[in-house]
Every structure is written in C-alpha cells, then in structure tokens.
N, CA and C atoms as a LAMMPS dump frame, in Angstrom:
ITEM: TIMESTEP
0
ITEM: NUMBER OF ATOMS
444
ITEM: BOX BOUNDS ff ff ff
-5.0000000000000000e+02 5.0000000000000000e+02
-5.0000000000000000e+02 5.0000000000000000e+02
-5.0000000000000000e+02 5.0000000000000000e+02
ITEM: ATOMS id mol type element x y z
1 1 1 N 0.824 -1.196 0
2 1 2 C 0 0 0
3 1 3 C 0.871 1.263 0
4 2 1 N 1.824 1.588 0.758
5 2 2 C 2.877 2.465 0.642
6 2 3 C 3.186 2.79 -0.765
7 3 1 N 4.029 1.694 -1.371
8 3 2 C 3.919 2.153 -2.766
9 3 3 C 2.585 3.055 -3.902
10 4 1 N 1.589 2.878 -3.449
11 4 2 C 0.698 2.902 -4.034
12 4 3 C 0.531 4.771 -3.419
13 5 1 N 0.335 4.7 -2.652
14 5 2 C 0.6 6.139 -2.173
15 5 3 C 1.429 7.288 -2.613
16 6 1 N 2.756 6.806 -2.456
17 6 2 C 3.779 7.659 -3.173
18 6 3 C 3.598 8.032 -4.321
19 7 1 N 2.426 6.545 -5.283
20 7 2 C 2.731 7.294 -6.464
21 7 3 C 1.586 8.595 -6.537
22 8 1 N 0.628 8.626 -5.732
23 8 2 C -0.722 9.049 -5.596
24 8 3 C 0.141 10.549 -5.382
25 9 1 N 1.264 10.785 -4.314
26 9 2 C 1.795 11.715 -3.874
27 9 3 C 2.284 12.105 -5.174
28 10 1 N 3.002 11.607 -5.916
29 10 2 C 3.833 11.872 -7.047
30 10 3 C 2.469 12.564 -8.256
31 11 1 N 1.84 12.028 -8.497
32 11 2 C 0.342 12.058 -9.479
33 11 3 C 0.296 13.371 -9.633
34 12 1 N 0.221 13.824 -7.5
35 12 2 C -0.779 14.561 -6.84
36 12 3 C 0.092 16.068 -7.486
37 13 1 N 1.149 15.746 -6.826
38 13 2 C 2.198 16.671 -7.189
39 13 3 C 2.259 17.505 -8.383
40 14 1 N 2.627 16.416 -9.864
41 14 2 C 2.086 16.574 -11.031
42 14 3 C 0.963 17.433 -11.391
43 15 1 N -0.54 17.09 -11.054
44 15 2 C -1.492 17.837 -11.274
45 15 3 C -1.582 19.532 -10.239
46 16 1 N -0.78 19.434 -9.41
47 16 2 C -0.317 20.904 -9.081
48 16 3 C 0.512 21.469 -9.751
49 17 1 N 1.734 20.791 -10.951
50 17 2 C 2.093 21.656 -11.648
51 17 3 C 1.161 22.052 -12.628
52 18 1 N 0.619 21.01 -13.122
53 18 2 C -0.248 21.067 -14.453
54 18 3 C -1.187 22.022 -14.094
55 19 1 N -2.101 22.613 -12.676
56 19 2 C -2.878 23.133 -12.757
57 19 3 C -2.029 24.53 -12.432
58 20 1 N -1.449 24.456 -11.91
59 20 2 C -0.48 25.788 -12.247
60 20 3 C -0.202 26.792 -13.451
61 21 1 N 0.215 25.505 -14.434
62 21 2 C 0.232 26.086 -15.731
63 21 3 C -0.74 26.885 -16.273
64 22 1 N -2.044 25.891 -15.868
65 22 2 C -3.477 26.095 -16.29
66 22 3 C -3.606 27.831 -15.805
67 23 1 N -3.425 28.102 -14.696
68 23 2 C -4.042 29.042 -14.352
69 23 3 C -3.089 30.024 -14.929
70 24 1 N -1.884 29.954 -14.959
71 24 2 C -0.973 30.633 -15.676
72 24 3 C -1.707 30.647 -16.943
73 25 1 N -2.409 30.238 -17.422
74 25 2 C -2.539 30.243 -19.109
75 25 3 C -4.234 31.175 -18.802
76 26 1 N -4.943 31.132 -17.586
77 26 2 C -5.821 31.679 -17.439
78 26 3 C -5.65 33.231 -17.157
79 27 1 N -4.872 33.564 -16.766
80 27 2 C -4.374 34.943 -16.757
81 27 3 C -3.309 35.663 -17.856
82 28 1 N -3.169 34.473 -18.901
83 28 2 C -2.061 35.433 -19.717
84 28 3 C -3.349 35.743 -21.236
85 29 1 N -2.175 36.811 -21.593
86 29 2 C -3.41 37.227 -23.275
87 29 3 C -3.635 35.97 -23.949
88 30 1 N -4.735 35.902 -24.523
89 30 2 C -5.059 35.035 -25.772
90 30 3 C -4.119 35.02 -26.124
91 31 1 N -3.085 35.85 -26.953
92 31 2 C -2.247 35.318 -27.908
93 31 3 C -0.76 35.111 -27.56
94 32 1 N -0.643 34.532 -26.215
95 32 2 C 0.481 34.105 -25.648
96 32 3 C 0.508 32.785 -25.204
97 33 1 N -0.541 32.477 -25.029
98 33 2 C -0.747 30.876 -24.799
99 33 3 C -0.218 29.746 -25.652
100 34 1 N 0.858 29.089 -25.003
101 34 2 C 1.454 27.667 -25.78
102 34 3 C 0.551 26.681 -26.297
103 35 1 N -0.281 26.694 -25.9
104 35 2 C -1.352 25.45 -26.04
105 35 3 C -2.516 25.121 -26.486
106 36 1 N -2.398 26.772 -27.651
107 36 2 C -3.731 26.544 -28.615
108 36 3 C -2.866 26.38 -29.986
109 37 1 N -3.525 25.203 -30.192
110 37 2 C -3.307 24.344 -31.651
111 37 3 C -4.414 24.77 -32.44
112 38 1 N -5.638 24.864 -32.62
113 38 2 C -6.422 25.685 -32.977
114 38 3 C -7.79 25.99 -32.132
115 39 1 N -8.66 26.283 -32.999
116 39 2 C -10.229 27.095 -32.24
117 39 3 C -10.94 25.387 -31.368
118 40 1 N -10.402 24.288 -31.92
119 40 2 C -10.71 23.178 -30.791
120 40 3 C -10.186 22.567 -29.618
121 41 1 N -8.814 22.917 -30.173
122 41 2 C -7.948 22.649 -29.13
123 41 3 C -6.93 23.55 -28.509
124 42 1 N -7.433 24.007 -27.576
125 42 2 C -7.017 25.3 -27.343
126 42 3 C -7.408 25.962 -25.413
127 43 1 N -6.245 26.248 -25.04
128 43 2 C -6.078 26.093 -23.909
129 43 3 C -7.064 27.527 -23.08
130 44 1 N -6.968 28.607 -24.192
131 44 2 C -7.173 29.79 -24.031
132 44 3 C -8.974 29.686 -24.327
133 45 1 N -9.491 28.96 -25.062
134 45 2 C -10.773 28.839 -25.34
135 45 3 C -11.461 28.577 -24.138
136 46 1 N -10.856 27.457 -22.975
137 46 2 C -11.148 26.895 -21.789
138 46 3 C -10.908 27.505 -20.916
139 47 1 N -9.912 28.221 -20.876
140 47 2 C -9.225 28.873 -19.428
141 47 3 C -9.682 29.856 -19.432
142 48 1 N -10.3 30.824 -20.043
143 48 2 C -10.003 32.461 -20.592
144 48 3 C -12.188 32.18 -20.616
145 49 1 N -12.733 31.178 -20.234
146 49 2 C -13.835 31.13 -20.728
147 49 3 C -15.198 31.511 -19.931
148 50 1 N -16.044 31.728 -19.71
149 50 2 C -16.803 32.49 -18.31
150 50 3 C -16.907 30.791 -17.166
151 51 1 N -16.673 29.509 -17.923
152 51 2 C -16.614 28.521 -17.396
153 51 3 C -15.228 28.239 -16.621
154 52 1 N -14.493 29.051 -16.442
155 52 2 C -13.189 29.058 -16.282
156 52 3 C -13.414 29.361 -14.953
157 53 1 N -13.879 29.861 -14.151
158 53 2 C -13.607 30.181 -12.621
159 53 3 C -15.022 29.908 -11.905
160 54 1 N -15.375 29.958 -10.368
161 54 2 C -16.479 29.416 -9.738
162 54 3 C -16.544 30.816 -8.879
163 55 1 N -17.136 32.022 -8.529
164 55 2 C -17.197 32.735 -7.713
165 55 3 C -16.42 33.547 -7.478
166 56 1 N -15.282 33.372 -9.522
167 56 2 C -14.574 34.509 -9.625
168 56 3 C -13.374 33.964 -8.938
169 57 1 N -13.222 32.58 -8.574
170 57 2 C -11.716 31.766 -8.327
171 57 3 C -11.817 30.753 -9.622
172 58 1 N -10.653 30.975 -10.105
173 58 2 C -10.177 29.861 -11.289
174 58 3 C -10.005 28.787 -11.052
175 59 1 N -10.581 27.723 -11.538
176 59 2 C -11.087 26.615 -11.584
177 59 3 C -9.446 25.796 -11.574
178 60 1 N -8.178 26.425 -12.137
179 60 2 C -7.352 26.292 -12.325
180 60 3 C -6.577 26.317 -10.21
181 61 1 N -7.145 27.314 -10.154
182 61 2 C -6.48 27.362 -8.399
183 61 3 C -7.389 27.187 -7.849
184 62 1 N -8.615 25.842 -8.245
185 62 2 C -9.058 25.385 -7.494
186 62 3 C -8.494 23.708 -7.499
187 63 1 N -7.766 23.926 -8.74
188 63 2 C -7.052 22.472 -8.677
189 63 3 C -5.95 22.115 -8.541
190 64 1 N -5.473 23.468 -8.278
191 64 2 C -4.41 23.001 -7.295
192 64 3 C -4.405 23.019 -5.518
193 65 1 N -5.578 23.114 -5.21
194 65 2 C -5.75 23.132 -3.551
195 65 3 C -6.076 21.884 -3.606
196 66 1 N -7.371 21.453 -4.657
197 66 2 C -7.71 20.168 -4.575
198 66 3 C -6.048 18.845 -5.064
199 67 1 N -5.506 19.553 -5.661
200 67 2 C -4.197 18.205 -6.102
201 67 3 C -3.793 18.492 -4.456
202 68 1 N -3.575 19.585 -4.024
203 68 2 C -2.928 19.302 -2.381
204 68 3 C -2.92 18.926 -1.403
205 69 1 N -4.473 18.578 -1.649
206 69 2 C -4.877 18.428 -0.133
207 69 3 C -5.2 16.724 -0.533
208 70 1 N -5.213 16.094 -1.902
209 70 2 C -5.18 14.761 -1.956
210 70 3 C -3.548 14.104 -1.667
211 71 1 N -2.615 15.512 -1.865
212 71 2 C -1.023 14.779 -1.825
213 71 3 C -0.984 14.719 -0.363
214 72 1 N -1.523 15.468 0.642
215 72 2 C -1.934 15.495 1.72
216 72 3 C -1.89 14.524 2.604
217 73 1 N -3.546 14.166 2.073
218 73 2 C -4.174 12.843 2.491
219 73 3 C -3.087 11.811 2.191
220 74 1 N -3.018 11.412 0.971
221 74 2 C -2.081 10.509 1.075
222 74 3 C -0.413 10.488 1.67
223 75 1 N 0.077 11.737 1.974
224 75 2 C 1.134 11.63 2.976
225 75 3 C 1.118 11.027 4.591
226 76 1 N -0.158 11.375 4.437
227 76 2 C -1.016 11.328 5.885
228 76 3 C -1.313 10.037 5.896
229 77 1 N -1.739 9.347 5.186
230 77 2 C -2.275 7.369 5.383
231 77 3 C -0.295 6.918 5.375
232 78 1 N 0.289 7.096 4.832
233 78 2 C 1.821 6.702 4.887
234 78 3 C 2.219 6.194 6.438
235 79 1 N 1.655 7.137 7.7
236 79 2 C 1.956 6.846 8.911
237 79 3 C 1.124 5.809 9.568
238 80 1 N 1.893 5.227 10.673
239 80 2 C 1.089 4.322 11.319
240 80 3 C 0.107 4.39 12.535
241 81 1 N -0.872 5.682 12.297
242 81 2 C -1.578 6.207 13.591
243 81 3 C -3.142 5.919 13.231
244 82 1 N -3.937 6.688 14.348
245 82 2 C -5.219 6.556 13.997
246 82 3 C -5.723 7.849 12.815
247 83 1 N -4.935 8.714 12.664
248 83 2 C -5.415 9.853 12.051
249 83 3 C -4.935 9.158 10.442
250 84 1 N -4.103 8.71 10.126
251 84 2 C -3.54 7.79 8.867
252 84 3 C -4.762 6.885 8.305
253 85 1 N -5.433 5.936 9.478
254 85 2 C -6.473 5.554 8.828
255 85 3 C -7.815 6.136 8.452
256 86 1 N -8.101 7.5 8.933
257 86 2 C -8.836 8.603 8.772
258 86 3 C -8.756 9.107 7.156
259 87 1 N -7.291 9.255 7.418
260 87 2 C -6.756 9.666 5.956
261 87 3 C -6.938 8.75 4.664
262 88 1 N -6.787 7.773 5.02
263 88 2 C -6.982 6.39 3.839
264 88 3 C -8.169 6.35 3.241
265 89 1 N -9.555 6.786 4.204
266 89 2 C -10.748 6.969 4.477
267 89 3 C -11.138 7.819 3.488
268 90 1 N -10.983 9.116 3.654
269 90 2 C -10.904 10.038 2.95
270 90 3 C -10.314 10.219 1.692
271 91 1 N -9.921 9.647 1.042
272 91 2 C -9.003 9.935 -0.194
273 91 3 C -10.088 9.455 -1.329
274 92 1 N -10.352 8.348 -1.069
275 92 2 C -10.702 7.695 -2.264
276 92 3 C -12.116 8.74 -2.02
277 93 1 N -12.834 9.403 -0.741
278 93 2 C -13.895 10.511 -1.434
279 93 3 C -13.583 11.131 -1.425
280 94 1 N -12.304 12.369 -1.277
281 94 2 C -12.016 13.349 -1.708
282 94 3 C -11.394 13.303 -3.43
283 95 1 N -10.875 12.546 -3.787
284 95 2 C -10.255 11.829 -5.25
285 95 3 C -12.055 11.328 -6.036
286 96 1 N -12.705 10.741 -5.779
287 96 2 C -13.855 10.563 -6.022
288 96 3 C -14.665 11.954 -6.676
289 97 1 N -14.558 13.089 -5.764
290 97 2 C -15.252 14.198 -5.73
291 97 3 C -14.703 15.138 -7.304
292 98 1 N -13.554 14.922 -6.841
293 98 2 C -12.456 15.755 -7.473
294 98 3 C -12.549 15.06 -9.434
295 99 1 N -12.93 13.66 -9.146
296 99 2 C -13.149 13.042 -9.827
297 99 3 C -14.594 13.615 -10.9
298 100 1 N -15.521 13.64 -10.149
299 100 2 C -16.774 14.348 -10.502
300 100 3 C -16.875 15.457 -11.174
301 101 1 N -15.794 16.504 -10.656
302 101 2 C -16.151 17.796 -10.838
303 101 3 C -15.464 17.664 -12.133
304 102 1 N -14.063 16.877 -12.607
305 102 2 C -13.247 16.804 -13.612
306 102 3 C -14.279 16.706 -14.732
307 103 1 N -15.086 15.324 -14.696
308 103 2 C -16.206 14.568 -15.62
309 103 3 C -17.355 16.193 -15.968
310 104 1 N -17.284 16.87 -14.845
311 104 2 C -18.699 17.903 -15.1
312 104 3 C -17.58 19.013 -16.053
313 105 1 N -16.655 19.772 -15.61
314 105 2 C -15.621 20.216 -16.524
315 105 3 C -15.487 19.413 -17.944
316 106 1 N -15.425 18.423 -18.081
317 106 2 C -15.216 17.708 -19.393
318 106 3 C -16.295 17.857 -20.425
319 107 1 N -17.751 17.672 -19.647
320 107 2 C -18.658 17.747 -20.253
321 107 3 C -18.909 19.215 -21.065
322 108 1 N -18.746 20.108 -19.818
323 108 2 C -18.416 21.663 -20.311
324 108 3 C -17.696 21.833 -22.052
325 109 1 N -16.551 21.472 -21.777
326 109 2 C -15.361 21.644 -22.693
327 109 3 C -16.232 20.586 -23.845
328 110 1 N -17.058 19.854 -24.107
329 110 2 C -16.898 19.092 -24.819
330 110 3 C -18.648 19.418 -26.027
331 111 1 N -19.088 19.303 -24.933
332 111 2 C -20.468 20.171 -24.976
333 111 3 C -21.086 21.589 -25.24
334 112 1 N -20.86 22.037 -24.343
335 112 2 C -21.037 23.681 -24.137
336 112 3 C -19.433 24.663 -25.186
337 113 1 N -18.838 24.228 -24.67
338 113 2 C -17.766 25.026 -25.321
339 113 3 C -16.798 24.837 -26.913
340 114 1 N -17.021 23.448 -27.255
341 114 2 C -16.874 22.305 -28.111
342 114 3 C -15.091 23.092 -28.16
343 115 1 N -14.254 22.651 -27.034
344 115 2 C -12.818 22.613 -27.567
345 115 3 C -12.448 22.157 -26.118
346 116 1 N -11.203 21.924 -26.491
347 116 2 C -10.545 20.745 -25.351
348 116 3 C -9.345 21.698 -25.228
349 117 1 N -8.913 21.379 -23.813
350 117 2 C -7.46 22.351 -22.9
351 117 3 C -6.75 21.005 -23.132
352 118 1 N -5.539 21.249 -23.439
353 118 2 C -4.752 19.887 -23.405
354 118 3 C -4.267 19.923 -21.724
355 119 1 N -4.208 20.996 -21.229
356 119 2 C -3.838 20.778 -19.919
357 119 3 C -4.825 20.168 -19.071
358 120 1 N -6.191 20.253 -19.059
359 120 2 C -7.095 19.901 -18.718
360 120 3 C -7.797 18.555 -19.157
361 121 1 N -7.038 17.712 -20.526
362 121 2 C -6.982 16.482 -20.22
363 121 3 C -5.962 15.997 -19.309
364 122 1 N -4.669 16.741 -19.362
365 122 2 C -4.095 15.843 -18.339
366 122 3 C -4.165 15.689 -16.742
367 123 1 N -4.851 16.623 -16.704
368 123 2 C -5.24 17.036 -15.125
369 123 3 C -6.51 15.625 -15.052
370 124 1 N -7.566 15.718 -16.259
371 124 2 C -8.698 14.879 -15.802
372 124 3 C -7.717 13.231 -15.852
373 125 1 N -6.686 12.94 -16.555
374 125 2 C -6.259 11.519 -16.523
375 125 3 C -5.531 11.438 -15.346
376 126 1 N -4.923 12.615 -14.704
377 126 2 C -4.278 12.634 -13.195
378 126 3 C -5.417 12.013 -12.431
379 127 1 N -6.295 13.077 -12.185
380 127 2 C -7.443 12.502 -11.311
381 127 3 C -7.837 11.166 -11.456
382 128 1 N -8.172 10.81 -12.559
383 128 2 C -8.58 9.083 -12.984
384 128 3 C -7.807 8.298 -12.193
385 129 1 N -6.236 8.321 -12.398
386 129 2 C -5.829 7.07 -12.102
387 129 3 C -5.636 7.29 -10.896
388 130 1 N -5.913 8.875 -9.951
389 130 2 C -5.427 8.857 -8.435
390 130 3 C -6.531 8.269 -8.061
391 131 1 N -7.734 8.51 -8.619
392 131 2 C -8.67 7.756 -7.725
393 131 3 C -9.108 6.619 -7.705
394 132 1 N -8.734 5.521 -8.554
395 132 2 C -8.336 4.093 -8.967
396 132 3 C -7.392 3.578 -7.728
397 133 1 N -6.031 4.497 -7.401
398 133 2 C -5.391 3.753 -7.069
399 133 3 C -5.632 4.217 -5.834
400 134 1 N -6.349 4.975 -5.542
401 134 2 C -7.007 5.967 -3.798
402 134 3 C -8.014 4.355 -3.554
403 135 1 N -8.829 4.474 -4.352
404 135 2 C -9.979 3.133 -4.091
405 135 3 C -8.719 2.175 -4.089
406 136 1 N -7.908 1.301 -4.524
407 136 2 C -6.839 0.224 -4.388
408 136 3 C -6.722 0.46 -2.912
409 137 1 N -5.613 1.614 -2.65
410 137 2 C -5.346 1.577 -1.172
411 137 3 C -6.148 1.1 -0.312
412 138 1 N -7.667 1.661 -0.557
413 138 2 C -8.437 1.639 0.623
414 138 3 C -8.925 0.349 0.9
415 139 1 N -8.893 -0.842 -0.136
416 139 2 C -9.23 -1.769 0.002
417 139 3 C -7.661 -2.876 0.786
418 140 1 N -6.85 -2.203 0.158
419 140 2 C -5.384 -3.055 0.614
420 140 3 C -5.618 -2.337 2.339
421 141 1 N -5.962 -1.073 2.675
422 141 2 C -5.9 -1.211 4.047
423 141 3 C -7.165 -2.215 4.969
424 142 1 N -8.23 -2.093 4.377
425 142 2 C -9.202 -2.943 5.129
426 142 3 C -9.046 -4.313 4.698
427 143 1 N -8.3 -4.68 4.096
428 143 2 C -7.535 -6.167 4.126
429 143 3 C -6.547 -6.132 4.984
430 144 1 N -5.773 -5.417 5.498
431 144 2 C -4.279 -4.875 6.131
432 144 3 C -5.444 -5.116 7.614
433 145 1 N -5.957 -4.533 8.173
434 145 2 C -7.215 -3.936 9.037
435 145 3 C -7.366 -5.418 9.833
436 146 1 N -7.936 -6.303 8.809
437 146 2 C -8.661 -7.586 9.075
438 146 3 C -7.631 -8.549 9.404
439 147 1 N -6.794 -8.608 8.776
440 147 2 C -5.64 -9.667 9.405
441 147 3 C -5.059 -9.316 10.339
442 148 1 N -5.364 -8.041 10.633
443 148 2 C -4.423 -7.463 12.272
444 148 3 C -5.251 -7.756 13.594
C-alpha cells in the first residue's frame, strides 16, 4: 500500500504543476498561450472562458488546492496512527469528488464550449488514475485492518 501512495503523492504533485500552468494560461493574453493548436484545441478557449472560474476563483487554483490536499491525504495514510487511517478513508472521497467535478468540466469543454485544454486532459487523466489507485489503497488497508 505504501507504494501505491507515493505514487498518488507523485500524481498529486504533477497535477499541481499542471494546474499551475493552467491558471498561468488563465491569466495570460489570448495570444500568448502555448497550447492553442487551434479554435478546438485550445487552452485559451477553456481557461479564458466564463466557465473558467467558480465565484470569480479559477477553476485552475481550485485544482491546485484540490491536487494538495489529496497529496496530503495521502502523505497522511503513509503513517502508522489513527489519524492515517482517517486519511486512507478520505481519499478515495475526496479523489472521487475531485473526480466528478473533472467529468462535469469535461462535459463543459466538450459540450457547451466544443474545444478541449490539453492541460485539462491531463489534469482529468491525473485525477482518474489517483482515484483508482485511492480506491486500491483503501481496500489493501481494510484487508491490512482484518488480518491485524
């Protein structure tokens, strides 16, 4: 299970740069952005878009609190206490959630806006496999749990 964590930490990490970028690309001009290939794929179409922020915070620095507080959690299940198994607890629904909101963003971009952020697929395939391997953990600990 350890292993499985680190990489969750490592993932987690990742999608804080990536959403970094993101928001970096949400505050720079249209025509400075690396990552529009054209009017579909295009970073500035997504970021720059009234779908781009929630209450006037960018959706972009909202994903990087959310990548943090999952690198968090999973630093936090790493130890051998009662607050660790709290943490184990929590991941796979905080990664779950995070999971959700990615899928409702996707739909946005795909639907409503018809163009895709390349940064914002890789952020949604971050989330995917953290919360695959968030649900793994949680089952390797309540197997871990039962034999103890």
């Amino acid at each position: 299970m350890k292993t499985i964590l680190i990489i969750i930490i490592v993932l987690a990490l990742a999608g804080v740069v990536d959403s970094a970028y993101a928001l970096k690309q949400h505050y720079a001009p249209p025509d400075v952005s690396g990552c529009d290939f054209n009017a579909t794929i295009s970073c500035t179409a997504v970021n720059q878009s009234e779908y781009s922020a929630v209450a006037g915070v960018p959706v972009a620095g909202i994903g990087i609190a959310g990548y943090l507080l999952i690198a968090l959690l999973a630093a936090t299940s790493l130890s051998a206490t009662k607050q660790s198994r709290k943490a184990v607890l929590a991941l796979p629904a905080v990664s779950l959630a995070a999971l959700a909101i990615a899928l409702c963003l996707t739909y946005i971009e795909l639907f409503v806006l018809k163009a895709v952020c390349p940064l914002c697929v890789v952020s949604q395939s971050l989330i995917l496999v953290i919360t695959i391997l968030s649900g793994s953990a949680l089952v390797l600990a309540r197997k871990q749990s039962a034999q103890d």
